[in-house]
C-alpha positions in Angstrom: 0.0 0.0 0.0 1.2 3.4 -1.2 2.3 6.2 1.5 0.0 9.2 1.4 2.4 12.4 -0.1 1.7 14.4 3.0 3.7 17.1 1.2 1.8 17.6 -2.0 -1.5 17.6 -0.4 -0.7 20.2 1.8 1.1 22.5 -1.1 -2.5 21.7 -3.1 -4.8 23.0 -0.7 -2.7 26.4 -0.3 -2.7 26.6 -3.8 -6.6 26.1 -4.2 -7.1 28.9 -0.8 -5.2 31.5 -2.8 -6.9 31.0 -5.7 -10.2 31.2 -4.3 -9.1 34.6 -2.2 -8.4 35.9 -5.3 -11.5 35.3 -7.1 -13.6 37.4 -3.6 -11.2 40.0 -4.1 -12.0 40.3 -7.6 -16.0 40.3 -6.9 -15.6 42.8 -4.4 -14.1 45.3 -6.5 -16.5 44.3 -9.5 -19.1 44.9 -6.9 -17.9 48.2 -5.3 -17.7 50.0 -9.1 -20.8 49.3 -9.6 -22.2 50.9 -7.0 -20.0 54.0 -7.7 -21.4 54.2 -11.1 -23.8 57.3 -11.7 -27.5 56.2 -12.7 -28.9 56.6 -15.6 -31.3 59.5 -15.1 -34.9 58.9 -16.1 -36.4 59.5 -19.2 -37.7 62.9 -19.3 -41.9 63.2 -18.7 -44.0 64.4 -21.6 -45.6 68.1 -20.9 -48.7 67.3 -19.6 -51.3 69.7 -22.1 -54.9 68.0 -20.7 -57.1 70.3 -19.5 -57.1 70.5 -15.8 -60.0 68.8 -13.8 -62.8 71.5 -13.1 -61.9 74.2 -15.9 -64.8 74.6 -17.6 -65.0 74.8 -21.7 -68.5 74.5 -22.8 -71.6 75.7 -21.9 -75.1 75.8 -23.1 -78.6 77.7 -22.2 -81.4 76.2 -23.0 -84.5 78.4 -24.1 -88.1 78.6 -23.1 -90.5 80.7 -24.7 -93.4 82.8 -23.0 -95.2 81.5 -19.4 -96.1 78.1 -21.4 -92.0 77.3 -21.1 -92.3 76.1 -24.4 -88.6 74.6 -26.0 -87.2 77.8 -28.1 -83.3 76.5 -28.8 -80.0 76.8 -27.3 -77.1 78.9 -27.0 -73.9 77.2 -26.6 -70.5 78.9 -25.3 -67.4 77.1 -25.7 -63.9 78.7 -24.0 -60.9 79.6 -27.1 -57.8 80.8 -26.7 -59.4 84.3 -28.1 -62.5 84.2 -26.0 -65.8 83.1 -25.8 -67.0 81.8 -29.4 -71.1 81.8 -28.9 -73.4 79.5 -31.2 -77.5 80.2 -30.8 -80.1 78.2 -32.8 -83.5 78.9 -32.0 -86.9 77.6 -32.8 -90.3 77.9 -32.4 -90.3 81.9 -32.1 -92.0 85.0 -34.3 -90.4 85.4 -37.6 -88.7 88.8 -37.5 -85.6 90.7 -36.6 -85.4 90.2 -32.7 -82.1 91.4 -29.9 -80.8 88.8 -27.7 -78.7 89.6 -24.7 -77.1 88.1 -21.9 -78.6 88.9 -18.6 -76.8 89.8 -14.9 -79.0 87.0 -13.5 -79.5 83.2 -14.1 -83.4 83.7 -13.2 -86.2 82.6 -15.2 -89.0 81.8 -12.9 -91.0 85.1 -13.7 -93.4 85.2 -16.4 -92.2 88.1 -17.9 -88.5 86.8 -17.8 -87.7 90.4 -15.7 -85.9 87.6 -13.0 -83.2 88.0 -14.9 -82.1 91.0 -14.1 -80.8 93.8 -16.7 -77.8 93.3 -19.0 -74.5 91.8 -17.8 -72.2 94.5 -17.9 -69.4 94.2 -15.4 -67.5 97.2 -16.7 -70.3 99.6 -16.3 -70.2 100.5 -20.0 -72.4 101.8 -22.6 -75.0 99.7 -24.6 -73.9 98.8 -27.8 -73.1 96.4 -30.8 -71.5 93.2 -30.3 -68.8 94.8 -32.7 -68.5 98.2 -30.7 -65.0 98.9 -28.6 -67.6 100.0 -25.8 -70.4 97.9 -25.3 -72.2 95.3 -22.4 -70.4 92.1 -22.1 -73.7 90.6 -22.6 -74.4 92.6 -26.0 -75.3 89.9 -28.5 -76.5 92.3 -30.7 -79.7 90.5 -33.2 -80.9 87.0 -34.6 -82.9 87.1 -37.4 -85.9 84.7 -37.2 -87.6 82.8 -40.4 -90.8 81.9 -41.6 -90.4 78.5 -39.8 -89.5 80.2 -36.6 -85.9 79.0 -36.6 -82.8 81.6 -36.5 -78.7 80.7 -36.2 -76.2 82.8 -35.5 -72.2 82.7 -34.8 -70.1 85.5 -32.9 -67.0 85.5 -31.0 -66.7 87.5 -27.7 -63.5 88.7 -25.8 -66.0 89.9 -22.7 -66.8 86.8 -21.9 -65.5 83.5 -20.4 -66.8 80.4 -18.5 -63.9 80.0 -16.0 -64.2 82.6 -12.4 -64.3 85.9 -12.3 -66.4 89.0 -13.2 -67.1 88.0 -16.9 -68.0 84.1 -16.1 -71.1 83.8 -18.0 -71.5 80.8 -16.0 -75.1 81.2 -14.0 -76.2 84.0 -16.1 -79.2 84.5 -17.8 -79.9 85.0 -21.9 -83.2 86.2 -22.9 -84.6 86.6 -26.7 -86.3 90.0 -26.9 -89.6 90.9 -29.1 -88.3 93.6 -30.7 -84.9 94.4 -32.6 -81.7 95.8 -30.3 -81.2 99.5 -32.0 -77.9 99.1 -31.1 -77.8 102.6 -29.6 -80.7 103.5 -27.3 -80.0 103.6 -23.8 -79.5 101.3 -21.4 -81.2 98.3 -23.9 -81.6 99.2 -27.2 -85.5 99.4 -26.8 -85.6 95.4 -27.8 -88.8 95.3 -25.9 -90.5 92.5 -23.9 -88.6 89.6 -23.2 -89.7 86.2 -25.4 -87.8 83.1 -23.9 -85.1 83.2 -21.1 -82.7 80.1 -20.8 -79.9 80.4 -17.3 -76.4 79.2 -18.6 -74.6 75.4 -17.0 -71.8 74.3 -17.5 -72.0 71.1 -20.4 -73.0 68.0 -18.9 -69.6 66.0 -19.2 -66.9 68.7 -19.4 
């Protein structure tokens, strides 16, 4: 039977110790570098361009005509970067020339539509066209109403808005007049009695 070599075993497992202390060095260092390296930063977030939560951008107020609340249209207001742009189709009203105007107060439970106050005019200004430099904010100047009783008509407004403040149209009242708006008499352009009142909300939805 062969003698164990006492001597080359014990050279072997030195040997196999360095090597291994070595090797946990070398991790070590691996190890510490990385956690010296600088992060990639994060990708940069997109602007965010949504409109916020509770800014308002359309609005509409429904029309009834006379005590019998009967349905006379709507006028819609939507919020642009340049104003208010104002859209009004009615119906069911007396063919003619008639003025339409935005009212201080978002009452129509009168029968004579006088709940709603006189013209919005937060600046205290003259009456006026919708076109004049001086003029209410609620100057919508005229619609002209067909044989079928249906009118349209399309105007921008930088007097208005539908977020806070003074000129929020928000809550506010819009009545269709009898009569034509002059355009010049004082303080209401002698429109005459008030046909159909409609109180402006905020757009289901928006």
């Amino acid at each position: 039977m062969k003698k164990t070599n006492w001597t080359y075993l014990v050279a072997l497992v030195v040997t196999l110790s360095v090597a291994a202390a070595g090797c946990a060095k070398k991790e070590q260092a691996e190890a510490a570098d990385n956690d010296t390296a600088p992060a990639e930063a994060p990708p940069a977030e997109a602007p965010d361009t949504a409109v916020e939560a509770g800014e308002i951008t359309n609005a509409v107020a429904r029309l009834a005509l006379g005590a019998d609340r009967v349905d006379a249209g709507s006028i819609m207001f939507s919020q642009e970067s340049d104003g208010v742009k104002i859209v009004a189709h009615i119906v069911g009203a007396p063919p003619g020339t008639h003025g339409l105007h935005i009212h201080e107060i978002g009452d129509c439970s009168s029968d004579d539509f006088k709940s709603a106050g006189g013209h919005f005019n937060p600046t205290a200004a003259a009456h006026g066209a919708p076109e004049d430099a001086e003029r209410h904010a609620g100057d919508l100047g005229n619609i002209e109403i067909g044989e079928d009783g249906s009118g349209h008509l399309e105007l921008m407004s930088d007097m208005l808005s539908l977020g806070e403040g003074e000129n929020s149209v928000i809550g506010r009242g819009v009545i269709l007049h009898a009569k034509a708006d002059d355009l010049v008499s004082q303080p209401t352009g002698a429109a005459g009695a008030r046909l159909a009142c409609g109180v402006v909300v905020a757009e289901e939805g928006v």
